[in-house]
Structure formats: C-alpha cells, structure tokens
N, C-alpha and C positions, 0 to 999 in steps of 0.2 A: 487035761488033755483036750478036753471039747473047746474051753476055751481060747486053748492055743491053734487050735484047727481051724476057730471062728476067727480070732485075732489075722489067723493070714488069709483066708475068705476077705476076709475087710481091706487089706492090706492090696489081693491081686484087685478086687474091683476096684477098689479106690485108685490102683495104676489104670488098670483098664481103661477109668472113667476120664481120667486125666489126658491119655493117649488120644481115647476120643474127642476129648474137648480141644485137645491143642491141635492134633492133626489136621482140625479144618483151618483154624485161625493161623496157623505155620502155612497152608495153602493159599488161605488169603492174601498172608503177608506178604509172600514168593510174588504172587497175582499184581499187588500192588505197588510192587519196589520193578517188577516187569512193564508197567504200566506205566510209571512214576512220570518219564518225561516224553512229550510232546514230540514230534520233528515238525522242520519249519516247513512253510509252505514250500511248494517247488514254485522254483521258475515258471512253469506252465499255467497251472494256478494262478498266479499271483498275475499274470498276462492275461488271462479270461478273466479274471475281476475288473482287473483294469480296462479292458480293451470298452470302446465308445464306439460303433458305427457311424460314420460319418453322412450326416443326410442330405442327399442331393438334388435333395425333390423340393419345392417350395410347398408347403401347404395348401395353397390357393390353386396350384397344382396339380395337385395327389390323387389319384382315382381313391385310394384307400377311405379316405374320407367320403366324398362321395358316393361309396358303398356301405359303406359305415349306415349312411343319410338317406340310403332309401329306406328303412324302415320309423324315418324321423316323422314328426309335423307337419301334414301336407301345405301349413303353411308357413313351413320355413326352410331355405334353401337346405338340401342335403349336404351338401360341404361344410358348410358352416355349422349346423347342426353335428355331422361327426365329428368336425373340430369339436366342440362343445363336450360331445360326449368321451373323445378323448380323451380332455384336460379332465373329467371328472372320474374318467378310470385312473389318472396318475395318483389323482390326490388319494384313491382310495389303495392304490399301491402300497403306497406311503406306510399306511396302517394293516394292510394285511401282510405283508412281510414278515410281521412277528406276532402274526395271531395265525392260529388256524379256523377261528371262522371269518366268515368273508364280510367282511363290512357292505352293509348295504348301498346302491348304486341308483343313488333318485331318479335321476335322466332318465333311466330304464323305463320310470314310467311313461312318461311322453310318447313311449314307441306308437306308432298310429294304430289301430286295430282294424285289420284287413278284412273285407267284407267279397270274398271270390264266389262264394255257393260252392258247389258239391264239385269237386275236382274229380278228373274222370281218373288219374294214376295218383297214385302216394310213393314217393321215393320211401325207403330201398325200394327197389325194384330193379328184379334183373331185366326184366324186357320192357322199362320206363318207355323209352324210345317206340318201340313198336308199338304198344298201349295207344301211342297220345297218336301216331299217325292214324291205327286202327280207331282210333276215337273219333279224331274229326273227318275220318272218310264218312263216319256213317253220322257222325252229327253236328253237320257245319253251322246250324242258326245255334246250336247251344254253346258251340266253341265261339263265336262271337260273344253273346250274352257272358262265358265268361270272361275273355278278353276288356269286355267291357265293365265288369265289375272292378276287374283289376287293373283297371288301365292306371293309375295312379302308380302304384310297384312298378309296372313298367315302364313308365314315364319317366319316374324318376332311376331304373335303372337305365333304360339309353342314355340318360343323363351322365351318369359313372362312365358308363361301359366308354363314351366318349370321350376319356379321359387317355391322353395318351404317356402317360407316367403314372406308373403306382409303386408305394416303397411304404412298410410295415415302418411308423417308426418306433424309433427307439422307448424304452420303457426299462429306466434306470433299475426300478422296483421292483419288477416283474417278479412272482413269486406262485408257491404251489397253492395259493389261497384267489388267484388275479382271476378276473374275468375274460373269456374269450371274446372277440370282435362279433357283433352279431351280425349274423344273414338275412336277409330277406326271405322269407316264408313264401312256399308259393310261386317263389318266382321261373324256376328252372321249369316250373308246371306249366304255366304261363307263355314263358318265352317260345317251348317248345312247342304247343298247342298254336303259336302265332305261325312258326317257320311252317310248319304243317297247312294250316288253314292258308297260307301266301301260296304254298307250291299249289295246293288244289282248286286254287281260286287262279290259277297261271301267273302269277306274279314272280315267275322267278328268278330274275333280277333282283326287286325286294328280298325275295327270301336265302338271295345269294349273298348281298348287302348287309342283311341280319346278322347270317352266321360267322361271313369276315369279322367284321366288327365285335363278337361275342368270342370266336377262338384267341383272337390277340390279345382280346384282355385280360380273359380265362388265362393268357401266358405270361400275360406281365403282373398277373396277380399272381402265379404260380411261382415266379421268381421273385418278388418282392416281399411275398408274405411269410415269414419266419415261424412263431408261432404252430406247431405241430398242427393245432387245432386246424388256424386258417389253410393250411397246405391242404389239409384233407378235403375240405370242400371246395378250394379250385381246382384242385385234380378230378373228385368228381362232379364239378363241371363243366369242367374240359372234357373228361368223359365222356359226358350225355350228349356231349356235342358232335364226336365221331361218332356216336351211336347213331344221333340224326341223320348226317349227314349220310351210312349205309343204309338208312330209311328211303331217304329221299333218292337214292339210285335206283333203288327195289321199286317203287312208286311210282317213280318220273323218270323213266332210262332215257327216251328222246332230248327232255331238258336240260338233263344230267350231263348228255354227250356234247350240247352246246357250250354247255358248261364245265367239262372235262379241268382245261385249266389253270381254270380257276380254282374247283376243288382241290387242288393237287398240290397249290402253293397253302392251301387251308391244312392241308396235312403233311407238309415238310416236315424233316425232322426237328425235333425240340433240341438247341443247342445245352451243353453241361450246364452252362452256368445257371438254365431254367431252372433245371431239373436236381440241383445238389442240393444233399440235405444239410449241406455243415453246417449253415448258419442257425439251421432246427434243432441240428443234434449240440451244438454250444450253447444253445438257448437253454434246452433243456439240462445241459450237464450246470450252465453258473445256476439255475434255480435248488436245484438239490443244491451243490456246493455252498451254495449264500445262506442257507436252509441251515447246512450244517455248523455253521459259524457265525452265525446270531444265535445260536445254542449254546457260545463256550460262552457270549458276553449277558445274556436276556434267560438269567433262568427260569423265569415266569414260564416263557414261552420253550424249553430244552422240557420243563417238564410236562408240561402239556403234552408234547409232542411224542416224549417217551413212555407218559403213560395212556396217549390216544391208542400207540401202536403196541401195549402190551406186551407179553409175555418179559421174556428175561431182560431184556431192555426198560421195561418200565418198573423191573424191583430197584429198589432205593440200595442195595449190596451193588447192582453192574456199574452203578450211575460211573463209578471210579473206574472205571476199566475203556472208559469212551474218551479217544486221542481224537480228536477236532479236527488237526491238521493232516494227521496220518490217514485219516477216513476220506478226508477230500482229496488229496493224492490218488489215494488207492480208486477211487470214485474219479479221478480224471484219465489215470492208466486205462483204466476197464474202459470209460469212451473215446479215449483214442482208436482204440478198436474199430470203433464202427464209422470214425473220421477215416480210417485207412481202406474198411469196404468203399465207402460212398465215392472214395479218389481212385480205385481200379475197374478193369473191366474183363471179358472174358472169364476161364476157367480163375483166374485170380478172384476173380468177386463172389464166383460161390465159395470159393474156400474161405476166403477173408471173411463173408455175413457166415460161415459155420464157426472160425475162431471165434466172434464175436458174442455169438449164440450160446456157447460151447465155455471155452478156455477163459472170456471175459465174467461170466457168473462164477464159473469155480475160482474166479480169481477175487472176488467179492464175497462169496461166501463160506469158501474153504476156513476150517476148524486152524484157529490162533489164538496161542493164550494171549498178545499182544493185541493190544485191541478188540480186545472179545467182544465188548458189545459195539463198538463200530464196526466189525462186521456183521453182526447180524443184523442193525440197521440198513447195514448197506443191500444185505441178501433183502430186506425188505421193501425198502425204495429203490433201488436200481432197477431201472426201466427196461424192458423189452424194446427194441426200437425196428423190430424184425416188421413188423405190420405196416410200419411206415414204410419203410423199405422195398416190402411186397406193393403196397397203392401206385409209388411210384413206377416201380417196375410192368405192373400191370397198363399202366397209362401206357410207356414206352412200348410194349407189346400191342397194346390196341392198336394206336395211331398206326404204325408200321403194316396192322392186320387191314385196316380199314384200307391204306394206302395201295397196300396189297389187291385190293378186291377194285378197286379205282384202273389198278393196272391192267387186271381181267375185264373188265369192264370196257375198258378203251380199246381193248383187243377182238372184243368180239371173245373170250373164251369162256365156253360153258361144257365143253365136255367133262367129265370128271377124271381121264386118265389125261388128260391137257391140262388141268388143273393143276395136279399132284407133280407132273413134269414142272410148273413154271412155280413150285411150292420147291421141288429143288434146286430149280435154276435158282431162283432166290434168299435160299437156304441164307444168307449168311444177313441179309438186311431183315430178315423173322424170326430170326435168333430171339428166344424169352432172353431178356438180361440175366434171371437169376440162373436157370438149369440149362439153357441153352438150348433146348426143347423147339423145335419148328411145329406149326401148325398142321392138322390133318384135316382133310377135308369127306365131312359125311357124308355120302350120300345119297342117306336116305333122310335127312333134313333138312339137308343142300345147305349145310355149314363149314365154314370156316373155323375151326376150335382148336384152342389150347387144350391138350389132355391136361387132368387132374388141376386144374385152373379151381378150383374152388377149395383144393387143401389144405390154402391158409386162410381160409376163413373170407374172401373176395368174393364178386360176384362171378360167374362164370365168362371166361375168356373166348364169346364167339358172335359172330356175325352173321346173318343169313346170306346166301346169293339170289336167294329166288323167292 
C-alpha cells in the first residue's frame, strides 16, 4: 500500500514537474512564432534614410566653418582649419557608427589654449548680462586687460560672425557615438564685456555695429545648425544678446533713444523657418533609427549595445523577440508627433507638445508581446525632445519681452498700472508660445516676468525696467 501511495506521489510530481518545465518553453514558443517575422520598413522610413540635404552654401563661404576655426591655430585661417576639422570628424563618423565608443579625434588637439585670466561671470548664469554690465561699470582698465588677452577668440570670431551664410553640413554618418561642433570658450564672456565697455566709453555706434552683426549671425546660425547640440548654444546666444541689449537701455536711456530704431529691427520677430525644429528632430529620429538597423546586420555592435543598456534586453532569451524594422516604424510614428507640435501654433501646440509627451511614450513603451524587446529598447532610447522645445519657446518669449520693453521705452512709460494696460493691449504679440501665459510686471523689482518660467528647468523669463 505505501508503495502504491509512493508510486502515485512520483507519478503527480513527475506530471507537476513536466507542466512546469514545458509551460514556460510552450510560452516561449507562442513568444517566438509571435515574433517569427519582421515588417518591412515603411515608406516614411525608408524616405528619412534616404533623404540628402542639399547644400547651398559653398564652403569657402560658410560661417559654420569659420566658427568651427575660432578655436583653431592662431596660425591658421579659421575656415580652412574647420574645413579640416570637419573632414576629420567624417572620417571618424565612418567608424563610430558601429561602435559605441567614440573613436578618438586628433584635430581636437590643435584647438589653441585660451589665455583670458579670471572672467568676471561664468555662464549658466541667470543674470550673465547684468553681471558683465555691472562688471565693467566698476572695472573698466580690467575689462580691457581682459579683452586684451582675448583678443585673438575675438578676432577670429568677427571673422565668422562676418560671414554672411552659414549652413550645418551634412554628415552622412552621423551617429549616437559623433562629436558635436565645438564652441569657442569664453567668447560670449568676451563679446559681451566689449558691447559693455563701448557703450561706457560712448561709442555707441560701435557697440550698435557689434550687436547687429552678432544678432544676424546668432540667426543664421540658429537656422542652419541642425544638430540639437548646435541649436542650443545659438539660442543661447542669441539669448545673452536680448539680455544685453535690455542692459544697455537700463544704462544708456539717452543713447538708447537715438538709437530706438535701430534696436527695434535688432529684435524683429524671428521668421518659422529660423526657429523650426524639424531638421533637429529628423536628425535625431535617422540616428536612433540607423542605430537600430546596423543591429539587425553588425552583431558585434547589436550586442554591445544590448548588453550596454542591460536589463531584459541584454539577456541572450529577449535577443529573439527584437523586430528591427517594426521598432523603427514604431520609433518614427512616436516622432512624427513632435514634427506635428513643431508645424502648429496656438492652443494646438500645447495639446500637440502634451500628445507628444504623453500618448507618444505610451506608444513606445506600452507592454507587447510582439516585439517585446524592441520596445523596451525603444522606452529606453526614445528621447524626450520637450527641453528643446522649451529653449526655443523661451527664445520666442524673450525677444518679444525685450521688444516689449523697447516699446515702453520709446513711450516714455513707467508707471506700473500703464505698464500692465499696454501688457494687455499687447496681449496677443507676449503670448508664451507654449501655455499662452502673458507677462506680469513686478513692482517691487520693476520686472517684466514670465510666471513659473523656471518649471522646465530654463533660466527664469524676465528683464528689469529700471
């Protein structure tokens, strides 16, 4: 009897054990026959891999280069030098495309090493602008002494900035491993410390001369540069530049007023084509995308990458569950999203950067047995693009605010209930692009201010009048 007891004891565990063992590998198989085939690329896809921008700029041309080249060989033209350094970031394209570490970039070392002394502001800085005026009010032989160290960076950027075409070119390679364009160090410290020390030294013509010349390039670098990276630092310095220029009203009101129309064409509105991001947000969508499809052919580099970025993605069970083509699909749906904020305006554009925010992640990360691990791939490289969004918007906002304060200026208005009337009359040209939000004016720190302007992480949206 014991034996017969034990005989079916062995019998249920041995079913038991069998259920267990096959119920996952019966899951897997479902997993895998779900998994089994591919879809083809879409049309859209296959149009962003393809697509070439067409460059209309000559080289010998191109501000791009020549900004490139102020950080070059003081003895070697900067043009020519970022041409140089160009051609030696293609080549290292070439090879970081399918590596994730970044191939080293010799040029780099050439860059000059800038000799300024003790800069009196360091960007970030919310109150950059006010700093550098408050600086060389009270110390104009040392604001020479620096200008004079650094005369070389600025030399050579008049040189650029003189440039009246600039265009990012193209970079067939371009990939999550590539180098960004480098800056010149210093220089926004520089320049700004100059416009300053002209207006106090009454040269304001020069220092009128300066900042035409500095805002139009700052705009045609703003529209030329693709690159997320580059966008962000000619936005903010085009920034520092309306920052200036409400400096130099605060300062100089007499000058200012001679000078009224001139400033005024200095802060016209920025036309779309400036200011759109598509070219930035395409940039970035073929880099994932190309990312994801030198994966299905280079497993070298599929598994590096899957097991950089860990967790369930980088077990050797998910590798089978990752569709190449269906991820980059899904990964161009989800950026069409923020192509369709960047093209509307109005109450549309906050809903559309909320879809984008919102419905485009859940649409990337949301739970599928099809493609399981390209989506979690995708929940983990899919980009936030909302910060970008914000820089530009906030630029739009500035200029318009500063613009604003130009108006009051020429009016003669300083009352604070004249203020807040000509803050409504104006209502619709102070519109924030993203909340629609108009300015208030404090005053008990006689500012012009965006409320809660600092919520995405920006510097605060406001100006002084007095």
């Amino acid at each position: 009897m014991v034996n017969r007891h034990f005989s079916i004891a062995l019998r249920v565990f041995g079913l038991a054990s069998a259920v267990l063992i096959a119920l996952p590998v019966m899951c897997y198989c479902i997993l895998f026959l779900i998994n089994l085939k591919d879809d083809p690329l879409s049309p859209r896809v296959e149009t962003l891999l393809s697509a070439k921008p067409v460059s209309t700029v000559e080289a010998a041309h191109n501000g791009y280069f020549a900004w490139i080249g102020v950080v070059g060989p003081e003895d070697q033209d900067p043009n020519a030098w970022g041409q140089r350094w160009f051609d030696a970031v293609l080549a290292v394209d070439k090879v970081s495309k399918t590596s994730l570490s970044t191939s080293g970039l010799a040029i780099n070392k050439e860059k000059r090493k800038e000799d300024q002394g003790s800069l009196p502001c360091k960007p970030p800085n919310d109150d950059l602008a006010r700093c550098l005026f408050g600086w060389v009010d009270a110390n104009p032989d040392a604001a020479h002494s620096i200008l004079q160290k650094g005369s070389v960076t600025l030399e050579r950027a008049d040189k650029a900035v003189s440039y009246t075409e600039y265009q990012e070119p193209w970079r067939p390679d371009y990939s999550l491993s590539s180098y960004s364009s480098p800056s010149p160090n210093g220089w926004i410290i520089l320049s700004g410390i100059r416009f300053a020390l002209a207006a106090k030294e009454g040269r304001h013509d020069e220092a009128m001369d300066q900042m035409a010349r500095e805002i139009a390039f700052h705009t045609r670098q703003l529209q030329g540069d693709v690159a997320f990276a580059d966008k962000t630092v000619a936005t903010h310095n085009l920034s520092t530049r309306y920052r200036l220029i409400n400096q130099y009203l605060l300062r100089h009101p007499e000058p200012a007023k001679a000078h009224a129309d001139r400033i005024s064409e200095m802060l016209a509105p920025l036309p779309k084509e400036v200011t759109s991001l598509e070219p930035s947000i395409a940039l970035e969508e073929r880099v994932i995308i190309a990312a994801l499809l030198i994966m299905k052919e280079n497993k070298d580099y599929k598994n590096a990458l899957l097991d950089d970025l860990g967790g369930v993605a980088g077990s050797a069970w998910s590798r089978a569950f990752l569709l190449f083509n269906t991820t980059a699909n899904e990964c161009a749906s989800a950026m069409d999203r923020w192509i369709h904020a960047n093209g509307v305006s109005g109450s549309a554009y906050h809903d559309a950067i909320v879809d984008a925010q919102t419905n485009a992640v859940e649409q990337v990360t949301g739970f599928k047995l099809r493609n399981l691990t390209g989506h979690w791939l995708l929940a983990t490289a899919y980009p936030s693009l909302f910060s970008f969004f914000v820089r530009r918007d906030n630029l739009l906002a500035l200029r318009a605010l500063v613009a604003f304060r130009v108006r009051l200026f020429e009016r003669g208005i300083v009352d604070p209930s004249a203020i807040e009337q000509a803050i409504r009359a104006d209502r619709d040209t102070l519109m924030h692009p993203y909340d629609e939000n108009t300015p208030i004016f404090d005053k008990e720190k006689h500012e012009l201010k965006f409320l809660n302007s600092t919520t995405f992480g920006d510097q605060e949206l406001a100006i002084q009048t007095l």
